[in-house]
C-alpha positions in Angstrom: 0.0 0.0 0.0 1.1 3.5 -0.6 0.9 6.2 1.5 -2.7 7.5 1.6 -2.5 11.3 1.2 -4.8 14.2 1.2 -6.5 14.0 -2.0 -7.7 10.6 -0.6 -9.9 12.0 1.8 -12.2 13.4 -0.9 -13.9 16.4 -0.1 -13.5 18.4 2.6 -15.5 21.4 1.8 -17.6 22.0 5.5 -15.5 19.2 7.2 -13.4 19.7 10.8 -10.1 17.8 9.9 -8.0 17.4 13.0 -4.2 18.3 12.4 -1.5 16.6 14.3 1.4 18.7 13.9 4.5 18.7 15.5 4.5 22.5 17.2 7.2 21.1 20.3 9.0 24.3 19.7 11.8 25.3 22.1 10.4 27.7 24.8 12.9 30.5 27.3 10.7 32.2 30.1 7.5 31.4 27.8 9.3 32.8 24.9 9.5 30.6 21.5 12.8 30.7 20.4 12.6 28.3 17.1 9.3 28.8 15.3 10.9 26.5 12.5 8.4 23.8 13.4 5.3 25.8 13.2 6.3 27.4 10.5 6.6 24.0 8.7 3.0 23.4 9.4 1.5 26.1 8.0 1.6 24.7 4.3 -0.8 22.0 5.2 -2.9 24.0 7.4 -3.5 26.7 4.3 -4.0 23.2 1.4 -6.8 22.1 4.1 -8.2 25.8 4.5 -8.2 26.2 0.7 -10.2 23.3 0.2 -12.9 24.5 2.6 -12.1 23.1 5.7 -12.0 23.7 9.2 -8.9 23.0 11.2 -8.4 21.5 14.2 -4.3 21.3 14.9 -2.6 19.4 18.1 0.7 19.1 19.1 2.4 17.9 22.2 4.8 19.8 23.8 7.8 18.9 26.1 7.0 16.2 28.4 4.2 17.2 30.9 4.3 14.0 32.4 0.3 13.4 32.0 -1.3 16.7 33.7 -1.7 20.2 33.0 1.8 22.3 33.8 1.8 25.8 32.3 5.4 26.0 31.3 4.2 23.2 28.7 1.1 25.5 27.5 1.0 25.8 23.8 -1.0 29.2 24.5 2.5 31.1 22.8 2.5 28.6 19.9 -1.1 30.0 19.0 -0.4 32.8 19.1 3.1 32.4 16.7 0.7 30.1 14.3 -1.9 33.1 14.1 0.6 35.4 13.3 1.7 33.1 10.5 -1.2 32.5 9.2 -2.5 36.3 8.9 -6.0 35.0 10.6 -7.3 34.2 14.4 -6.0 30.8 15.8 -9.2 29.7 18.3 -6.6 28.5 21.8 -9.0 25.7 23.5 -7.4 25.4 27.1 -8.7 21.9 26.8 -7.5 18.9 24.5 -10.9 17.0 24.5 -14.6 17.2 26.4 -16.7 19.9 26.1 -14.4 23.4 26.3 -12.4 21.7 23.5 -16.3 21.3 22.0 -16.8 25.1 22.2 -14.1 26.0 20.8 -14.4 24.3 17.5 -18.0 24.9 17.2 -17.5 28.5 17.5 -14.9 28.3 14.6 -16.1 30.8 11.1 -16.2 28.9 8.2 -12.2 28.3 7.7 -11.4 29.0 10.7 -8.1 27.3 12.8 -8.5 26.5 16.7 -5.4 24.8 18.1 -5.5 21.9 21.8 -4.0 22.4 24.8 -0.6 20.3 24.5 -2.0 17.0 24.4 0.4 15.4 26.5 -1.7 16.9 29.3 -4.0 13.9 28.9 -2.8 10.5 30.3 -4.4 9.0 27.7 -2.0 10.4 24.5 1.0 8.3 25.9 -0.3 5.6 28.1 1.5 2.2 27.5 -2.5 0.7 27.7 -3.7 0.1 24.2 -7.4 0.6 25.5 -6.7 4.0 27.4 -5.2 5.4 24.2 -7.8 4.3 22.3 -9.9 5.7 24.2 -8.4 8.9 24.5 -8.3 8.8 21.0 -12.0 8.1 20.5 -12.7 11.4 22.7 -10.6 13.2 20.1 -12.5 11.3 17.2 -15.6 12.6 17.9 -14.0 16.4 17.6 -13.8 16.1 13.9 -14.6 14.4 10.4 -11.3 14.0 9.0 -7.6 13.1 10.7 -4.5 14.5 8.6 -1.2 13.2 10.2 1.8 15.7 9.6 3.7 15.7 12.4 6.8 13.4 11.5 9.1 14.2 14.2 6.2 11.8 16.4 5.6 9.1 13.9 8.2 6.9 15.5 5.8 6.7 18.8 2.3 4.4 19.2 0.6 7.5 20.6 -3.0 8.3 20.7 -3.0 11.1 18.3 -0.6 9.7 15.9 -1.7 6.0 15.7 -5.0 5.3 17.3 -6.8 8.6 16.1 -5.7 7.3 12.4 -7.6 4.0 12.8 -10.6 5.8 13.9 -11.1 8.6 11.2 -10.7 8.6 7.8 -7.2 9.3 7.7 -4.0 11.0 5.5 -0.5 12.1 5.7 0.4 15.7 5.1 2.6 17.5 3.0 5.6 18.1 5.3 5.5 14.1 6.0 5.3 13.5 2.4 8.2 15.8 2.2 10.4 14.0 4.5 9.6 10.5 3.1 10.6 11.9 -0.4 13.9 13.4 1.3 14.5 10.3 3.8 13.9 7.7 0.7 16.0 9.8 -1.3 19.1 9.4 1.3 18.6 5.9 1.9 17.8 4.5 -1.5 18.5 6.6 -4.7 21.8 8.8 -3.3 23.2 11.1 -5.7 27.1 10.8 -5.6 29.5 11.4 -4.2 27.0 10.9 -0.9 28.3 12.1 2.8 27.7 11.9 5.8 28.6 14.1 8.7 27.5 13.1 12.4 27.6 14.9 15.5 26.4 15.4 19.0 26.9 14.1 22.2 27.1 10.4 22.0 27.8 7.4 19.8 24.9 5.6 21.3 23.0 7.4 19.7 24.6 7.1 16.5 25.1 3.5 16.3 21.8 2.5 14.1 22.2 5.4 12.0 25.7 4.3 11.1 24.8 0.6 10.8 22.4 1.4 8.3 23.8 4.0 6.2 27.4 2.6 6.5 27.2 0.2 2.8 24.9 3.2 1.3 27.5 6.0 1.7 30.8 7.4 0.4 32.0 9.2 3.4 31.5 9.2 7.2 32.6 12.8 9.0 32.4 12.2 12.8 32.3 15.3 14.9 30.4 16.8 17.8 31.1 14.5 21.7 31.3 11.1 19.8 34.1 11.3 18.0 36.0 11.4 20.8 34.9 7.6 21.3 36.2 7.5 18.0 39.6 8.7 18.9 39.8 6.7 21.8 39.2 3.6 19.9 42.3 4.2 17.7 44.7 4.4 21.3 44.3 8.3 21.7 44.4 9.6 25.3 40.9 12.5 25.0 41.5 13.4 28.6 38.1 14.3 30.0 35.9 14.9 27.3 33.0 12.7 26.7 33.8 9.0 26.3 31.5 6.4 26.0 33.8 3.1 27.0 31.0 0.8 26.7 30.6 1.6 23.3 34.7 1.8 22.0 34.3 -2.1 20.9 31.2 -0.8 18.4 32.9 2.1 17.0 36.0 -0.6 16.4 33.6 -2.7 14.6 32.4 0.2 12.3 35.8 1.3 11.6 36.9 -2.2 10.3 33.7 -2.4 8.4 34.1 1.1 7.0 37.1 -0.7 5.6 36.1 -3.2 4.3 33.2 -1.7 2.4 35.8 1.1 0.8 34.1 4.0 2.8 36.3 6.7 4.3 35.5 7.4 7.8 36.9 11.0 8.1 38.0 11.9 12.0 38.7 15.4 13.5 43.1 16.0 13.1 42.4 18.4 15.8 40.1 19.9 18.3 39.5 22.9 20.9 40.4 21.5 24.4 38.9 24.0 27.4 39.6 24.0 30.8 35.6 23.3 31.7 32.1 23.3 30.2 31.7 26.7 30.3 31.2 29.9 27.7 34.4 31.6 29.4 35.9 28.3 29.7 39.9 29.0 28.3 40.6 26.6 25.7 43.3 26.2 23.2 43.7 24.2 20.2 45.0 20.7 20.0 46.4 18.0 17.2 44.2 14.6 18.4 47.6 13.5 20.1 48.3 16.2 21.8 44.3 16.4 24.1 46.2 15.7 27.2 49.0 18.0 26.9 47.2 21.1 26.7 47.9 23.4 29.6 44.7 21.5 31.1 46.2 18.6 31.3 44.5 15.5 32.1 41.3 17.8 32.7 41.0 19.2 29.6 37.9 19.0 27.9 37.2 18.6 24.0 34.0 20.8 23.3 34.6 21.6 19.1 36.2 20.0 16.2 39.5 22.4 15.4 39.9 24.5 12.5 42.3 22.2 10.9 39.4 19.7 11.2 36.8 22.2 9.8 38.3 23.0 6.6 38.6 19.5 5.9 35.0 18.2 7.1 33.6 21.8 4.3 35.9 20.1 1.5 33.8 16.6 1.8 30.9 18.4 1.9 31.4 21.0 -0.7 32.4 18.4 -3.0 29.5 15.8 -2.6 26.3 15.6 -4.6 24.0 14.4 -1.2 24.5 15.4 2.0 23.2 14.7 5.4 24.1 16.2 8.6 23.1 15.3 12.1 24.5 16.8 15.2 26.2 19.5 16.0 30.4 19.5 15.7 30.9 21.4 19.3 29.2 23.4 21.9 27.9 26.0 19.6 25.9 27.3 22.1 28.9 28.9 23.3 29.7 31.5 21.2 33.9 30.2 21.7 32.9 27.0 20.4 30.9 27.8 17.8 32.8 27.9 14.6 33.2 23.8 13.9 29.5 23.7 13.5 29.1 27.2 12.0 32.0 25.5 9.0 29.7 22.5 8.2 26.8 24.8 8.1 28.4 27.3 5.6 29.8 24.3 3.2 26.0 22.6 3.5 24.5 25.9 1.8 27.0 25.4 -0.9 26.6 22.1 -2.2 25.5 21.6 -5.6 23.1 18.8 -5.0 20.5 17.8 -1.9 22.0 18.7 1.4 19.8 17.8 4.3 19.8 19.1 7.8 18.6 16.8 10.2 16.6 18.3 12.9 16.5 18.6 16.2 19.9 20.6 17.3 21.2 21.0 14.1 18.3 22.8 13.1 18.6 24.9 16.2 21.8 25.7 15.3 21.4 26.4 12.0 19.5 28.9 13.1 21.1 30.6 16.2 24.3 30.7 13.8 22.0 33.1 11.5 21.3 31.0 8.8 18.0 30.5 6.4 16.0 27.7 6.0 15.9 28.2 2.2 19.9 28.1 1.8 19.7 24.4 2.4 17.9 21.7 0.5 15.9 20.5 3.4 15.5 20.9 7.1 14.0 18.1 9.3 11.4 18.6 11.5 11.8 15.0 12.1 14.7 14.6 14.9 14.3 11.1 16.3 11.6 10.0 13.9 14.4 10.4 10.8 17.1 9.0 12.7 14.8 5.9 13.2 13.9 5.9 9.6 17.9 5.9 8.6 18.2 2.9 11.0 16.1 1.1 8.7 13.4 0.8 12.1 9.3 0.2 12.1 7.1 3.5 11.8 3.8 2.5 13.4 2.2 6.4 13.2 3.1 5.7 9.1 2.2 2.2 8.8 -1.6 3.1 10.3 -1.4 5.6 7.0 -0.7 2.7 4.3 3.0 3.3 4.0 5.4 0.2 3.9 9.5 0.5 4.3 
C-alpha cells in the first residue's frame, strides 16, 4: 500500500479535519525561540483551509508528564501560528470534552482553533492500548477528518498519531510527504558522491544510523562528543571529554567495516580542548595527540572540532552531490565554540546537490548561527523519527497511513 494522502480523503468542503502537527517548539521564560516547526506546518494548514475546511491542529509539547503544567502551555504557539497565518488561531485550554467542544463549534467557516498540548492527557502516551484508544475516540468525535503531519512523532504508538488514524478517515500531510521523499532519497537513490557528517553528544545514539547508512554511503565525518569515542578507539588519550567506553568495541567494529566496504570514515586531526564546560571556559587548540598536553592537562575538555578539522569536514561536503548532517560538531551554544558547527553549516549551503539538515539541534543551530532555512535543501522537522527511519526501524504512526518501508 502507498501512503494514503490528502487527496484521498475526498472532499472536505464543510469538514473539521484534525491536524497533528508537531509545534514542540523550544520555549525560554515562555518565549519561543525556534518557530521553525510551526512554520513547517503552515503549508498543510493553508491546502486544508483552501479546500474549505476547518482545522483543528494538536501538538504535544515537552513532556508534561500526564497533567496540565503551564510551562508546557501551547497558548504562545497560538499565538506564533496566528501570526503566521495572517487570521485568528481559536486556543482551546482543553485537549478533549466539552471546552475543547466550544471551541471548534465556534470556529467561522475556515477558521483554525489549536489543543492544549495534548500530552496533558494521560491518555495520548499511556502504555495501555485501550486507554489510548480511548483517549483517542474522545478526540474522534472532535472532527470528520484526521491528517497526520507531524513526523518528528511518527516513531511513537501515541494516541493522536496511531489510534486517532484507525478511527477517522485518515491521510498524511505534506511536510510528512516531504520527509519520506527526502529520507527515501538518502537511503535509496543517493546522488554521488553521498556524505555523511554526524555529530552530537554520544555514539549511542549514533550506532543504528551508522549501521544502516554505513554500505549506502561514500563518506562518514564524525564530529560533535562522539568522536572522541572514535579517537579513543584508535589508542588516543581525550583526557576528559565525553567518552562512552561501553561503546569503544562498536565504534571498532564500524571502523573495520568502513574498511572493508571502501568507505572513508573522516576523523577530526584536531580539536578545541577547554579548561571546563563553560562559555568563558579558556581553551586552546589541540592536534588529536596532543588532548592531554594542553595546559589543562588531564582535565582538559574537547567541546569543538578544530579549525584544521573544519576545513577539511567543508571540502567533503562541498564536494558531494548528497549530503546529510546530524548533530552539531561542538558546543555551539557557546559563542567560543561555535565555529566547527558554523564551517559544516556554511559548506552545506554550498553544495550543488541535496543537502539535508537533520533536525533537532542541528536545526537549532542552523539557526542561532544566523542561517535560512531556504539556503539548504531541506530541514528536518523530524529529529528522532528520521534517525529511526535511517536505522532502517518500524514506523507505526506511518504504517496506520498505508506506507510500507
Amino acid at each position: 500500500m502507498a501512503l494514503r494522502t490528502i487527496d484521498s480523503l475526498g472532499s472536505l468542503a464543510g469538514k473539521t479535519v484534525l491536524l497533528r502537527c508537531d509545534l514542540n517548539v523550544p520555549l525560554k521564560d515562555g518565549n519561543i525561540t525556534d518557530d521553525g516547526r510551526i512554520r513547517a506546518s503552515v503549508p498543510t494548514i493553508d491546502q486544508l483551509l483552501h479546500a474549505g475546511a476547518n482545522v483543528v491542529a494538536m501538538s504535544h509539547l515537552g513532556r508534561p508528564d500526564g497533567a496540565p503544567d503551564a510551562k508546557y502551555s501551547l497558548a504562545p504557539v497560538a499565538q506564533r501560528l496566528s501570526e503566521l497565518l495572517g487570521k485568528p488561531v481559536t486556543f482551546s485550554r482543553d485537549t478533549v470534552g466539552a471546552g475543547a467542544q466550544t471551541a471548534i463549534d465556534g470556529l467561522a467557516d475556515g477558521g483554525v482553533a489549536l489543543l492544549e498540548n495534548l500530552r496533558f492527557n494521560p491518555g495520548e502516551t499511556s502504555k495501555d492500548d485501550a486507554t489510548r484508544r480511548e483517549f483517542a475516540q474522545r478526540l474522534a468525535d472532535l472532527g470528520d477528518r484526521f491528517v497526520s503531519d507531524g513526523f518528528g512523532v511518527v516513531h511513537r504508538k501515541q494516541a493522536s498519531v496511531y489510534e486517532l488514524a484507525e478511527l477517522l478517515p485518515s491521510a498524511a500531510g505534506s511536510l510528512i510527504a516531504r520527509e519520506l521523499d527526502v529520507l527515501d532519497r538518502l537511503t535509496e537513490s543517493p546522488e554521488r558522491p553521498y556524505a555523511v557528517v554526524l555529530g552530537g553528544s554520544k555514539v549511542s545514539d549514533k550506532l543504528g544510523v551508522i549501521g544502516h547508512l554505513l554500505p549506502r554511503v561514500d563518506t562518514l565525518l564524525i564530529g560533535g562528543g562522539m568522536l572522541f569515542t572514535f579517537l579513543k578507539a584508535q589508542g588516543h588519550d581525550v583526557a576528559s571529554s565525553l567518552l562512552e567506553e561501553d561503546q569503544l568495541d562498536a565504534v571498532r567494529g564500524y571502523l573495520a567495516r568502513a574498511e572493508e566496504l571502501g568507505v572513508e570514515i573522516v576523523l577530526p586531526t584536531d580539536v578545541v580542548v577547554a579548561s571546563k564546560f563553560a562559555a568563558d571556559a579558556e581553551h586552546e587548540v589541540a592536534p588529536i595527540d596532543g588532548i592531554a598536553s594542553t595546559r589543562f592537562g588531564s582535565s582538559g575538555i574537547g567541546l569543538d572540532i578544530g579549525p584544521e578539522t573544519a576545513a577539511r569536514f567543508a571540502e567533503v561536503i562541498r564536494g558531494s552531490r548528497t549530503v546529510f548532517w546530524n548533530g552539531p560538531m561542538g558546543v555551539f551554544e557557546f559563542p567560543a565554540f561555535e565555529a566547527g558547527t558554523r564551517s559544516v553549516a556554511e559548506a552545506l549551503t554550498q553544495v550543488d546537490g541535496l543537502s539535508v539538515v537533520g533536525g533537532g539541534d542541528s536545526a537549532a543551530a542552523v539557526r542561532q548561527l544566523g542561517f535560512r532555512d531556504e539556503q539548504f535543501g531541506h530541514i528536518s522537522t523530524g529529529g528522532g523519527a528520521s534517525l529511526e527511519f535511517l536505522e532502517g526501524s518500524r514506523l507505526p504512526g506511518l504504517e496506520v497511513l498505508g506506507w510500507q518501508q
